[in-house]
N, C-alpha and C positions, 0 to 999 in steps of 0.2 A: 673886463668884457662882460656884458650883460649878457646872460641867455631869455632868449625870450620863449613864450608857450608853445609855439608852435614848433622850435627848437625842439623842446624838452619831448614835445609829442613822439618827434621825429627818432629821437637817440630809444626814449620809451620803445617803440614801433619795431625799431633794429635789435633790443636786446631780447624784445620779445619774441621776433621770428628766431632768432639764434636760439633762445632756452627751449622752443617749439622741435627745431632742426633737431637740437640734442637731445631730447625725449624720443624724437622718430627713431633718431637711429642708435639709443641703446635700445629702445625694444627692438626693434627691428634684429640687432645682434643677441638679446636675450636666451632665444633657444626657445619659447615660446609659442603654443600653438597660434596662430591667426586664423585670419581669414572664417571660414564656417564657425567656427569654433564657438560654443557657446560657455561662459565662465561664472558661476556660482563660489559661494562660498556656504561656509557653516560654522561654528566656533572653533572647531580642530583644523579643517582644512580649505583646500583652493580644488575648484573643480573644473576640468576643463572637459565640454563634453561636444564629441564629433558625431552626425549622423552620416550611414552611408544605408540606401541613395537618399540622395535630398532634393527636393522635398520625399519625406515617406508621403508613400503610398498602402493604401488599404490592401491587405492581402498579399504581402511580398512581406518577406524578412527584412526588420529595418536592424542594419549592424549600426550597434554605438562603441566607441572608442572611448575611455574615461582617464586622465591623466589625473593622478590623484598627491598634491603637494602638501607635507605640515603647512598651517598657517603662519606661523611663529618662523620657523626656521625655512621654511619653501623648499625642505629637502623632499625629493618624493617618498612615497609610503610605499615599502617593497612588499610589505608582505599583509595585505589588506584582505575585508572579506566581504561581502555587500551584493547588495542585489539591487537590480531596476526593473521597474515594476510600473504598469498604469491604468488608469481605467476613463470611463467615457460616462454621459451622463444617463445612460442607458442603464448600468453596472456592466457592461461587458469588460475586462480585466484580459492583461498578460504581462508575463514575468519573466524575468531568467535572473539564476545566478551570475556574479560576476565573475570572470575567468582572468589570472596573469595573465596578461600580455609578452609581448618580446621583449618590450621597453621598460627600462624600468621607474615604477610608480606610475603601469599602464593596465588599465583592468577593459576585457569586454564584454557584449550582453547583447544579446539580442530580444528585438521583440518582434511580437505580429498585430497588427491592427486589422482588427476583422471587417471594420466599419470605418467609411471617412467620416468625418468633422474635428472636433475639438477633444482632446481628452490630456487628462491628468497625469503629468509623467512625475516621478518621482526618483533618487536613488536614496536608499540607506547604504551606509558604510561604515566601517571602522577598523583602527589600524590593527589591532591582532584581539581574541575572544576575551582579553580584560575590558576593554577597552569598552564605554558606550555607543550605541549605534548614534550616528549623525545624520538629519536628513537634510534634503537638498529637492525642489521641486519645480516645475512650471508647467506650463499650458502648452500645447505641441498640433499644429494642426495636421490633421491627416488628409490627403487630398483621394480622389475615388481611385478606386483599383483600374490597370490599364485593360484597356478593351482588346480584347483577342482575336488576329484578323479572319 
């Protein structure tokens, strides 16, 4: 029996969606933040970083969530120390150390953006005071502060 290309397209097409299907749904089962979640890496670790509220806003505490996993082994880092930190291109700047979490390999921080637009967020971290600091960085827009009625 010959198979011809359009065949092979076809069987191609079905194995594809199937290995697609199986990738959805072990992440999916992973235990894995989604959704908002924003994920960086660094040499040592995996960074999983949640804002709350989203979009920040200027002049409101923006809570972040940092899920923090070895690279190597993906166990999380229980007992970390690190700070997040950002500035604007203004130099206006703010900071906070990171706090344990409930969860474990779960660290939090809060910042305040005094100013909207664009500004430089950062975190440093690392998993106990041997250990070197690690950074992790992006770009974060900040929208205007809400208007008060």
């Amino acid at each position: 029996m010959e198979v011809t290309v359009g065949a092979r397209f076809r069987r191609f097409m079905h194995v594809a969606v199937a290995a697609l299907a199986a990738a959805a749904f072990v992440h999916g089962c992973s235990g894995e933040p989604r959704g908002n979640a924003l994920r960086y890496s660094s040499e040592s670790y995996y960074f999983s970083v949640e804002a709350s509220p989203l979009p920040p806003r200027a002049r409101e505490p923006v809570h972040y969530k940092i899920r923090v996993r070895d690279r190597e082994t993906r166990q999380p880092i229980e007992t970390g120390e690190g700070q997040i930190y950002s500035s604007n291109i203004d130099g206006a700047q703010t900071w906070d150390g990171l706090v344990k979490g409930s969860e474990v390999g779960t660290y939090t921080g809060t910042l305040n953006f005094v100013t909207s637009g664009q500004w430089a967020v950062a975190i440093r971290f690392r998993r106990d005071s041997t250990a070197r600091l690690e950074k992790v960085e992006w770009m974060q827009d900040v929208h205007a502060e809400r208007e008060t009625p």
